[in-house]
DSSP file (Angstrom, degrees, kcal/mol; ACC not computed):
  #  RESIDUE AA STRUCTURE BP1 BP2  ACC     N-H-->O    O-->H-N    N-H-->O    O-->H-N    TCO  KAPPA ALPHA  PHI   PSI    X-CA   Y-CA   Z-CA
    1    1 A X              0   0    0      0, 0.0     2,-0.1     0, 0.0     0, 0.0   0.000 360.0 360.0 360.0 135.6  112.3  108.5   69.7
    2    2 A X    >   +     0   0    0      3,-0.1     3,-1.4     2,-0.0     0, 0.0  -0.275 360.0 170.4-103.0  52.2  112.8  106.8   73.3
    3    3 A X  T 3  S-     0   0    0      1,-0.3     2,-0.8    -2,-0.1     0, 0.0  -0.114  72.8  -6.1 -47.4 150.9  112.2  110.2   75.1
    4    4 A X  T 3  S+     0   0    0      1,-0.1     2,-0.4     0, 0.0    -1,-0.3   0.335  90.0 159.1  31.7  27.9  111.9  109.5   78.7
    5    5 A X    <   -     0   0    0     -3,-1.4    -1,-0.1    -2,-0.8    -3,-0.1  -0.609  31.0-145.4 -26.8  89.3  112.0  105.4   78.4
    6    6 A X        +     0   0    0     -2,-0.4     2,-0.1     2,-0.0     0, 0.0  -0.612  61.7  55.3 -83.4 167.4  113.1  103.8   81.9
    7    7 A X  S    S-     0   0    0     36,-0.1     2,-0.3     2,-0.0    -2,-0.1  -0.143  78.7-108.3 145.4 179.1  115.1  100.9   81.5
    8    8 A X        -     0   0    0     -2,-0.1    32,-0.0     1,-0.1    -2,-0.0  -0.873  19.2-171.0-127.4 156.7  118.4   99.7   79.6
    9    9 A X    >   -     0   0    0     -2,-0.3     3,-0.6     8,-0.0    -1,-0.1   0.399  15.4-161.8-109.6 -17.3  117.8   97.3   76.3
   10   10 A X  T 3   -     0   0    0      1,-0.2     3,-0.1    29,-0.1    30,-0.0   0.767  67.1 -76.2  42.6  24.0  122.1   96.4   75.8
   11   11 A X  T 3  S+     0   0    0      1,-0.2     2,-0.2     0, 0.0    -1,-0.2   0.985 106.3 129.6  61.8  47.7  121.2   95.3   72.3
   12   12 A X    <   -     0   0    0     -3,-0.6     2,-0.4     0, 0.0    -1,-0.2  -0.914  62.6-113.7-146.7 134.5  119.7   92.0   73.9
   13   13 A X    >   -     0   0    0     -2,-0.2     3,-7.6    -3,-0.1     4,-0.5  -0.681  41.1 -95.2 -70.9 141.0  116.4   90.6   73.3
   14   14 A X  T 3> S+     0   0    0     -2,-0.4     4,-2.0     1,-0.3     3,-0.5   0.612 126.7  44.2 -21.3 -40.8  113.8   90.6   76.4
   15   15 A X  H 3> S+     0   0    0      1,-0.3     4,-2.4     2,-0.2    -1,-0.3   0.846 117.8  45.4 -83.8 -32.5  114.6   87.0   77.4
   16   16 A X  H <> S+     0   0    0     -3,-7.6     4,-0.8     2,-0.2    -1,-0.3   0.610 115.2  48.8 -94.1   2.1  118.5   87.6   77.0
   17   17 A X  H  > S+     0   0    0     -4,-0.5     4,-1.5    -3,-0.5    -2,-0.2   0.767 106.0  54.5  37.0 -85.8  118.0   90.7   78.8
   18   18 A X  H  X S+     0   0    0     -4,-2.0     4,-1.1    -5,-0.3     3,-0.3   0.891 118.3  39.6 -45.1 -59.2  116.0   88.9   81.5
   19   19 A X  H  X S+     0   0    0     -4,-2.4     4,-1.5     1,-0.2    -1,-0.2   0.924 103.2  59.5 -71.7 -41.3  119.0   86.7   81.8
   20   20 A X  H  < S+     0   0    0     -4,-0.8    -2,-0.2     2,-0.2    -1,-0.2   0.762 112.0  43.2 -47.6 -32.2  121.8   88.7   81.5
   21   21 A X  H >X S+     0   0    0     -4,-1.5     3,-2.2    -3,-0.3     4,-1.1   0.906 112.6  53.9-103.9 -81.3  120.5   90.8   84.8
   22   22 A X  H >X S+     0   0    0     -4,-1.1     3,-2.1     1,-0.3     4,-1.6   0.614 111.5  47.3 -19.9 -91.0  119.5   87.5   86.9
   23   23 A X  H 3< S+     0   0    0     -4,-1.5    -1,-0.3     1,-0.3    -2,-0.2   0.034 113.1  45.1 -76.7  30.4  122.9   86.1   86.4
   24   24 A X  H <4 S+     0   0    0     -3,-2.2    -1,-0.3    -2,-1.5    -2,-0.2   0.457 112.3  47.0-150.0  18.6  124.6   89.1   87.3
   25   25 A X  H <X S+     0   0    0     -3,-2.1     4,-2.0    -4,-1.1     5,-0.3   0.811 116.3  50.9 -74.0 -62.9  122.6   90.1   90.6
   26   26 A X  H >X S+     0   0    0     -4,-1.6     4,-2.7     1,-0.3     3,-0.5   0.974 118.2  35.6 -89.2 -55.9  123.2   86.3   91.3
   27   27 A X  H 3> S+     0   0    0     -5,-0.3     4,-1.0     1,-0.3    -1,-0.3   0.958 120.1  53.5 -47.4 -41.5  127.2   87.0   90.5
   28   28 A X  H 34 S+     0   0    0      1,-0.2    -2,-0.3    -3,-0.2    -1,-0.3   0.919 110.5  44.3 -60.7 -47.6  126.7   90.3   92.1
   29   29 A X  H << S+     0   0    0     -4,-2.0    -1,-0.2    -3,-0.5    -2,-0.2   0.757 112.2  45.2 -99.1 -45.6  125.4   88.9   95.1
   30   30 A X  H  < S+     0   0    0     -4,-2.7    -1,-0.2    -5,-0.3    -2,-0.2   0.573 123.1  32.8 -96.2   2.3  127.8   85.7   95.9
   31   31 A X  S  < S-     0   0    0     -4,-1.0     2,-9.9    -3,-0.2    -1,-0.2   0.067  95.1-137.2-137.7  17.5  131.2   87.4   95.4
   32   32 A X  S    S+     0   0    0     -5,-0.2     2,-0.3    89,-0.1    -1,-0.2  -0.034  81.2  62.1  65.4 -64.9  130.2   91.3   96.7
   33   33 A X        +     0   0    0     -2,-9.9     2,-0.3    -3,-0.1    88,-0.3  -0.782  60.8 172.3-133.2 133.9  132.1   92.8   93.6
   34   34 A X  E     -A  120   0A   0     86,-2.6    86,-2.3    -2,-0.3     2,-0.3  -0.905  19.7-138.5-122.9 165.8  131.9   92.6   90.1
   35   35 A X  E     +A  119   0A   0     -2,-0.3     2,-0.3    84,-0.2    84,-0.2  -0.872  39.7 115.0-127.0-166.2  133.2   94.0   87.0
   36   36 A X  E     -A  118   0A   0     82,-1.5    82,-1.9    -2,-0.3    -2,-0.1  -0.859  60.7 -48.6 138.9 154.8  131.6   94.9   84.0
   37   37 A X  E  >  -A  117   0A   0     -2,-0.3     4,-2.8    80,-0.2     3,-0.3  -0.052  47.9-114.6 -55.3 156.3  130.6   97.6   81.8
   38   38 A X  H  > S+     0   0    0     78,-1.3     4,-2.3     1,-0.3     5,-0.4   1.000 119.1  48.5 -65.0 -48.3  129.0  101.1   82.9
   39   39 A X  H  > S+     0   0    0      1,-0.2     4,-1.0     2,-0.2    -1,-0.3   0.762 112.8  47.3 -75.9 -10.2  125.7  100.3   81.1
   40   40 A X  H  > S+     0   0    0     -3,-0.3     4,-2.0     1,-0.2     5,-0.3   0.951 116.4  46.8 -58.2 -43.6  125.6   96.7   82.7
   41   41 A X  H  X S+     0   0    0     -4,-2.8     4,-1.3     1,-0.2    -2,-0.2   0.822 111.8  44.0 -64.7  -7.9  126.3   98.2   86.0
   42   42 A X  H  X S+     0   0    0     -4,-2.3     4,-1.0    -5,-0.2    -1,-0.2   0.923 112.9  56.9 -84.1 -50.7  123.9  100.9   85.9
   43   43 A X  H  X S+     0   0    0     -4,-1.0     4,-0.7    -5,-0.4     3,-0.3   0.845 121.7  33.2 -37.5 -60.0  121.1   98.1   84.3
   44   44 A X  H >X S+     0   0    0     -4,-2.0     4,-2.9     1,-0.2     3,-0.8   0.843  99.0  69.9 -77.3 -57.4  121.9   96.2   87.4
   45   45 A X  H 3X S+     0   0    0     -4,-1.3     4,-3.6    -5,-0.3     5,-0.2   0.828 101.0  49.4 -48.4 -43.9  122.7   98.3   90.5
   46   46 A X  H 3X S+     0   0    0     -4,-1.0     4,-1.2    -3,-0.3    -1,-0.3   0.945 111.3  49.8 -73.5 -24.5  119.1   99.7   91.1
   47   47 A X  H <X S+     0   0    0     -3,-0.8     4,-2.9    -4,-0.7    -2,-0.2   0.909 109.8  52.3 -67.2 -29.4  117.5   96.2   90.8
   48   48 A X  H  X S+     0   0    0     -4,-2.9     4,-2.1     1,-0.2     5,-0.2   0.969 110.5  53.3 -64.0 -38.3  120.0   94.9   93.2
   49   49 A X  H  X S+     0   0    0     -4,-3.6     4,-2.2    -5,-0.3    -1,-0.2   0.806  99.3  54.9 -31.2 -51.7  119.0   97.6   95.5
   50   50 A X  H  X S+     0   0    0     -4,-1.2     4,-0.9    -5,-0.2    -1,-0.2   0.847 104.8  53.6 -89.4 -20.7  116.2   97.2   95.6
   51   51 A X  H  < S+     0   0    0     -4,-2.9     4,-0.4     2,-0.2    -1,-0.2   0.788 104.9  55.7  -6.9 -77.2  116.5   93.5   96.7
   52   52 A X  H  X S+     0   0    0     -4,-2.1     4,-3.1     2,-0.2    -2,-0.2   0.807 107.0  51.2 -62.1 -39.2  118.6   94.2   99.4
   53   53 A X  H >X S+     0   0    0     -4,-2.2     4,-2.8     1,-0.2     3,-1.7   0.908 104.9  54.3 -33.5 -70.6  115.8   96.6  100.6
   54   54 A X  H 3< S+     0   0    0     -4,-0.9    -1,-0.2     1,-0.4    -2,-0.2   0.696 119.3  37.1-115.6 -35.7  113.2   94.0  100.4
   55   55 A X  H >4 S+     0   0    0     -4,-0.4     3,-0.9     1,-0.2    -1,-0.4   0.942 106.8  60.9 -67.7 -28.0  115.5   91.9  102.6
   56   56 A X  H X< S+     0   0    0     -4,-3.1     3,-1.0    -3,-1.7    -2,-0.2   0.885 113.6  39.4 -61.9 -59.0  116.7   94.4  104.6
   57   57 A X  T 3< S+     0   0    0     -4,-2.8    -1,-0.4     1,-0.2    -3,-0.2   0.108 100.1  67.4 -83.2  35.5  112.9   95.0  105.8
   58   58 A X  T <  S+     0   0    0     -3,-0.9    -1,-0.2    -4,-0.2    -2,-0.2   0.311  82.0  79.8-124.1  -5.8  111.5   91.6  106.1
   59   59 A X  S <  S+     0   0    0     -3,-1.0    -2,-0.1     1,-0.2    -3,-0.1   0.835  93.8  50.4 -67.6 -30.1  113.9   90.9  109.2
   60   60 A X  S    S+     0   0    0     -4,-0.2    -1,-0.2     2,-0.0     2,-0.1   0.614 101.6  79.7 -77.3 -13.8  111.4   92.8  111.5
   61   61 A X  S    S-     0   0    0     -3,-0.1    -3,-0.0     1,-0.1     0, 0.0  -0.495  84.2 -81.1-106.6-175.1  108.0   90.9  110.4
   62   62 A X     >  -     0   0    0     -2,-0.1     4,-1.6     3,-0.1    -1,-0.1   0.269  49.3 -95.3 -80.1-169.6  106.3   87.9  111.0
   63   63 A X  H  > S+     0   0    0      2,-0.3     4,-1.7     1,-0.2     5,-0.1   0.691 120.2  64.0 -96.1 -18.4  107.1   84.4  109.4
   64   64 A X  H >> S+     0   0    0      2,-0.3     3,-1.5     1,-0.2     4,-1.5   1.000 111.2  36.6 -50.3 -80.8  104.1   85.2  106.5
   65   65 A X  H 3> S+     0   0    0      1,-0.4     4,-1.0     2,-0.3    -2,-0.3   0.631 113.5  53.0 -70.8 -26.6  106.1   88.0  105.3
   66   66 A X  H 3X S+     0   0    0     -4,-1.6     4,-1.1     1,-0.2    -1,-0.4   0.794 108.3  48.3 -69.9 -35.4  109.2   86.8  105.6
   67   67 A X  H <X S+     0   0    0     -4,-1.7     4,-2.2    -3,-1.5    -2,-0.3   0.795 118.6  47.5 -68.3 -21.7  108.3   83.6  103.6
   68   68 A X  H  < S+     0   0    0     -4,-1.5    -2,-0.2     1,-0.2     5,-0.2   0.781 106.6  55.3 -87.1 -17.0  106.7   86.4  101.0
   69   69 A X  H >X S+     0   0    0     -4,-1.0     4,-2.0    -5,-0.2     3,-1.5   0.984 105.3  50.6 -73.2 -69.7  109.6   88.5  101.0
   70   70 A X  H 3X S+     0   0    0     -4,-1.1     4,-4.4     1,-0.3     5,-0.4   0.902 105.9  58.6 -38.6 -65.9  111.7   85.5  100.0
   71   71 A X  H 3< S+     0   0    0     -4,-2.2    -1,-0.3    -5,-0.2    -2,-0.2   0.384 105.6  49.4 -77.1  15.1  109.2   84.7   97.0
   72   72 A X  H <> S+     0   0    0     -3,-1.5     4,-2.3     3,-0.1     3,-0.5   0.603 111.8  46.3-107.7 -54.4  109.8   88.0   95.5
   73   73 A X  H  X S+     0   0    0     -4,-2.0     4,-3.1     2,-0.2     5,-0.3   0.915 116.7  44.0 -40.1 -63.3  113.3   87.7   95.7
   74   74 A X  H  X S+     0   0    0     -4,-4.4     4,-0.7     2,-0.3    -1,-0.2   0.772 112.3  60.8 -53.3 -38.7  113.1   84.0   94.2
   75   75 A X  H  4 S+     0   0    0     -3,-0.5    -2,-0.2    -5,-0.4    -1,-0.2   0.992 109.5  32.2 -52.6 -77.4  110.8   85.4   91.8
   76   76 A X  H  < S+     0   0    0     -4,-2.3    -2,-0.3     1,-0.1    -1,-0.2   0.812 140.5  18.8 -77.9  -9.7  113.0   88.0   90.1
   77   77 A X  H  < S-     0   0    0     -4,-3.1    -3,-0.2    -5,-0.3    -2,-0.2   0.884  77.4-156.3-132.9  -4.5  116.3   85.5   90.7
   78   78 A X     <  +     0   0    0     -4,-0.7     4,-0.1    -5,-0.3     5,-0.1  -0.061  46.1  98.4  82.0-176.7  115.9   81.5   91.4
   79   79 A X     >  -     0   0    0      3,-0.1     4,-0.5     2,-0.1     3,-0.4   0.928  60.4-136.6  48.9 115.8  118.3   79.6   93.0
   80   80 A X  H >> S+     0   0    0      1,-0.2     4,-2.3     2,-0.2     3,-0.6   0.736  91.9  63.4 -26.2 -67.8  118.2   78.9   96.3
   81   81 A X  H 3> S+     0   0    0      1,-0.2     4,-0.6     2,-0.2    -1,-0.2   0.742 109.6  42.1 -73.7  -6.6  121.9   79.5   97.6
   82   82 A X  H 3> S+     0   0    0     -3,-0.4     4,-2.0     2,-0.1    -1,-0.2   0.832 108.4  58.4 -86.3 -11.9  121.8   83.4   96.8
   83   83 A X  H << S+     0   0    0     -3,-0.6     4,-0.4    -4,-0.5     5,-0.2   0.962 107.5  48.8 -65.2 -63.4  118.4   83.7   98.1
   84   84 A X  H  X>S+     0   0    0     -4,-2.3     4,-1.1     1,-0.2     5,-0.5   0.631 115.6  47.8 -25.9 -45.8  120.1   82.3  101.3
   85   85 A X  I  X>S+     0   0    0     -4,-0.6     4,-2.0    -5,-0.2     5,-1.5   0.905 108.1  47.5 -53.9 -62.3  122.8   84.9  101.0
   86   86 A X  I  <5S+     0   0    0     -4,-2.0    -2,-0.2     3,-0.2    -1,-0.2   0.467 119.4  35.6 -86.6  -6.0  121.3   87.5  100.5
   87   87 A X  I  45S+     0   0    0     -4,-0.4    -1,-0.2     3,-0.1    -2,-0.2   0.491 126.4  38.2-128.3 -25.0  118.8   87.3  103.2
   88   88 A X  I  <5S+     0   0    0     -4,-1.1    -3,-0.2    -5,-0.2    -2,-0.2   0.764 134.3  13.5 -82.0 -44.8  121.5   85.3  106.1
   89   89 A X  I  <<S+     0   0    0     -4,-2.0     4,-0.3    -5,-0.5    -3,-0.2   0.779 124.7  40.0-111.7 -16.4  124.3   87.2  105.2
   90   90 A X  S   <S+     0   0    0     -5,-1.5    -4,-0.1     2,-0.1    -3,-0.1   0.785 110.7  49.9-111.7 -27.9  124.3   90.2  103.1
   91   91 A X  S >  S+     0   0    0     -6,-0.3     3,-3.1     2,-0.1    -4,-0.1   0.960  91.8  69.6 -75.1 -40.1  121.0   92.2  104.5
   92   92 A X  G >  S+     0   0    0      1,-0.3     3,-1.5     2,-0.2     4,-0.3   0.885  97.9  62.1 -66.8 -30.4  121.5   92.2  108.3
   93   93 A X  G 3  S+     0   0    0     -4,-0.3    -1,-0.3     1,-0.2    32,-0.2   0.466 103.7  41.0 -91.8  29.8  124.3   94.6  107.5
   94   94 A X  G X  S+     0   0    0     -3,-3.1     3,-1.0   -42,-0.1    -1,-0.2  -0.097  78.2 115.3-115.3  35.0  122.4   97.1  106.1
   95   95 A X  T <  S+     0   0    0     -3,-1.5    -2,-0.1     1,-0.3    -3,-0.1   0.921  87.1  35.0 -67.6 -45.6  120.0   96.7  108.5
   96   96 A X  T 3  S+     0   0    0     -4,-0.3     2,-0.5     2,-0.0    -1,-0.3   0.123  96.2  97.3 -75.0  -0.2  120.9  100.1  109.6
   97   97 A X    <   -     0   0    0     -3,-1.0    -3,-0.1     1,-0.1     3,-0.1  -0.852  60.0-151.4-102.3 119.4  121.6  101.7  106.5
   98   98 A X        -     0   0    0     -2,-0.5     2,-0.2     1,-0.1    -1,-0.1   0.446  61.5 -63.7 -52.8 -22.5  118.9  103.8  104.7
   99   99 A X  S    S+     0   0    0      1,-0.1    -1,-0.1    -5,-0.1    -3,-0.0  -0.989  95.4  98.2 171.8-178.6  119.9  103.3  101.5
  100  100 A X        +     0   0    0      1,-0.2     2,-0.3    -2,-0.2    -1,-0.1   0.934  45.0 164.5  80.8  35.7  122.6  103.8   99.0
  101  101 A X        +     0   0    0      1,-0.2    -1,-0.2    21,-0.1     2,-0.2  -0.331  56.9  57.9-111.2  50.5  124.4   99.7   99.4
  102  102 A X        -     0   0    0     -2,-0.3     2,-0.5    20,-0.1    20,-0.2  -0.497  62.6-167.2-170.2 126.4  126.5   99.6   96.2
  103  103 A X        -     0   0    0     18,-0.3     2,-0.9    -2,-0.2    18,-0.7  -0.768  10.9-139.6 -92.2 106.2  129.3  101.8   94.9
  104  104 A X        -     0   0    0     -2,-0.5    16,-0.2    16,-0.2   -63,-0.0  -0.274  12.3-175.3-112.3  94.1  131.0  102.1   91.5
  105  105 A X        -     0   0    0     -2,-0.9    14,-2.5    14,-0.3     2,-0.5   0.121  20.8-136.3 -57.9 134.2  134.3  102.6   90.9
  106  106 A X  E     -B  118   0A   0     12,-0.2    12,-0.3     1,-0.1    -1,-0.1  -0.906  18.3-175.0-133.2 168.1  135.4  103.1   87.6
  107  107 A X  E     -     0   0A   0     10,-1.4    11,-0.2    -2,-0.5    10,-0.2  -0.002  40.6-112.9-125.9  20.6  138.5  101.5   85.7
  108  108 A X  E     -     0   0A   0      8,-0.1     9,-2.1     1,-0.0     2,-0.6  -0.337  57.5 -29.9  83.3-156.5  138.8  103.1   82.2
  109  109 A X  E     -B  116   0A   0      7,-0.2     7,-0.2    -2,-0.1     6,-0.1  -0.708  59.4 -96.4-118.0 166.0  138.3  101.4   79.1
  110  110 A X     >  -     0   0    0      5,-3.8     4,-1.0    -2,-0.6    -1,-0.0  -0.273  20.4-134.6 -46.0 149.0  138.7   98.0   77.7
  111  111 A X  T  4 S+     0   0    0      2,-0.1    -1,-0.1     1,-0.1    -2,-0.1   0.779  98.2  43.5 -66.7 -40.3  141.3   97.0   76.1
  112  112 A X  T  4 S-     0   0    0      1,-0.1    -1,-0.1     3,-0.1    -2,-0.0   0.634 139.2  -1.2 -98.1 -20.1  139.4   95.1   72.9
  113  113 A X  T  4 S-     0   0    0      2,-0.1    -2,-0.1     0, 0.0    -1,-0.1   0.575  87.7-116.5-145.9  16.3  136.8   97.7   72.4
  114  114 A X     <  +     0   0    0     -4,-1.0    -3,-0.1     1,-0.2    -6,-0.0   0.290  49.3 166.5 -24.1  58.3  137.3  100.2   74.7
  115  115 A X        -     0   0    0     -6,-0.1    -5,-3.8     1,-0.1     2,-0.8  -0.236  52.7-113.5 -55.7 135.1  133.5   99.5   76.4
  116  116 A X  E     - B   0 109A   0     -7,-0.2   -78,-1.3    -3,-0.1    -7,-0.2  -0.776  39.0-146.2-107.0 122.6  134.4  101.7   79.6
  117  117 A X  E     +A   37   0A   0     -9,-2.1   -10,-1.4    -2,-0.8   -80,-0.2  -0.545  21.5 175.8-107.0 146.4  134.5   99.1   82.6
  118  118 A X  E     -AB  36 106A   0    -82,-1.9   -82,-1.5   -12,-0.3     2,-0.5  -0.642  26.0-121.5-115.1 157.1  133.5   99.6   86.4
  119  119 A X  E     -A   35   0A   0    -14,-2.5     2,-0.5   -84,-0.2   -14,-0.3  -0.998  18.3-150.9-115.6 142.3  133.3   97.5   89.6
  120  120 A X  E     +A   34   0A   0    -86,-2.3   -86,-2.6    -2,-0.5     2,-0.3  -0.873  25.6 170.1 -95.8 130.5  130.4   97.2   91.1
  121  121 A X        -     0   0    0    -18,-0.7     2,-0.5    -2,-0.5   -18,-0.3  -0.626  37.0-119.5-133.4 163.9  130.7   96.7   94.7
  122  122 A X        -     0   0    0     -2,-0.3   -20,-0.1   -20,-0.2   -21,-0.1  -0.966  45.0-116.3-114.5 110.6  128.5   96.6   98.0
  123  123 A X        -     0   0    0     -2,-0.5     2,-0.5     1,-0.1   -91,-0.0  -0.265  21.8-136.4 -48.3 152.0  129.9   99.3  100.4
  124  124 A X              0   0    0      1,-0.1    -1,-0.1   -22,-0.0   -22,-0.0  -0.934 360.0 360.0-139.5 117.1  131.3   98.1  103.6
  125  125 A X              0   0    0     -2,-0.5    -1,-0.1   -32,-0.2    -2,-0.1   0.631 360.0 360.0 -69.4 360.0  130.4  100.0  106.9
């Protein structure tokens, strides 16, 4: 029994898992909106959150923490140009925001299996 389990598995082993959620924060991240299935978005949305957070607050400290901020971010997702993104363009407007930076709308089911598909979005103040 997975009684009170956190975490999503999709019927993926750890490593494809591992990838599957890196490349679709990193998708998530350079085009604002994706779509996808509820249980990818749900897998996804709080790590992306919590991202944004971690950029969100690193704008007020010194150059230490702001380089360390950057290597936790790099950490859970590599590559340079979303790092860039996410930290130039996509945090200083939720600098004011408390929480709460992605929305999902949802869009019925698939057509080929009817997997029931969302977009996942970053709300726009």
């Amino acid at each position: 029994m997975r009684h009170q389990v956190s975490g999503y598995k999709l019927g993926r082993t750890k490593s494809a898992r591992i990838g599957l959620r890196r490349n679709l924060i990193k998708q998530f991240f350079i085009h604002e909106r994706i779509q996808t299935t509820r249980a990818k978005a749900a897998a996804v949305r709080g790590e992306a959150e919590r991202l944004i957070t971690i950029a969100r607050n690193s704008a007020d400290k010194d150059d230490a923490a702001k380089v360390h901020a950057r290597r936790l971010v790099a950490s859970r997702l590599g590559g340079n140009d979303v790092i860039k993104r996410l930290f130039d363009d996509i945090a200083p407007r939720f600098a004011s925001r408390p929480g709460g930076y992605t929305r999902v709308l949802k869009l019925g089911p698939r057509q080929g299996d009817s997997a029931e598909m969302v977009v996942l979005e970053l709300v726009e103040e």
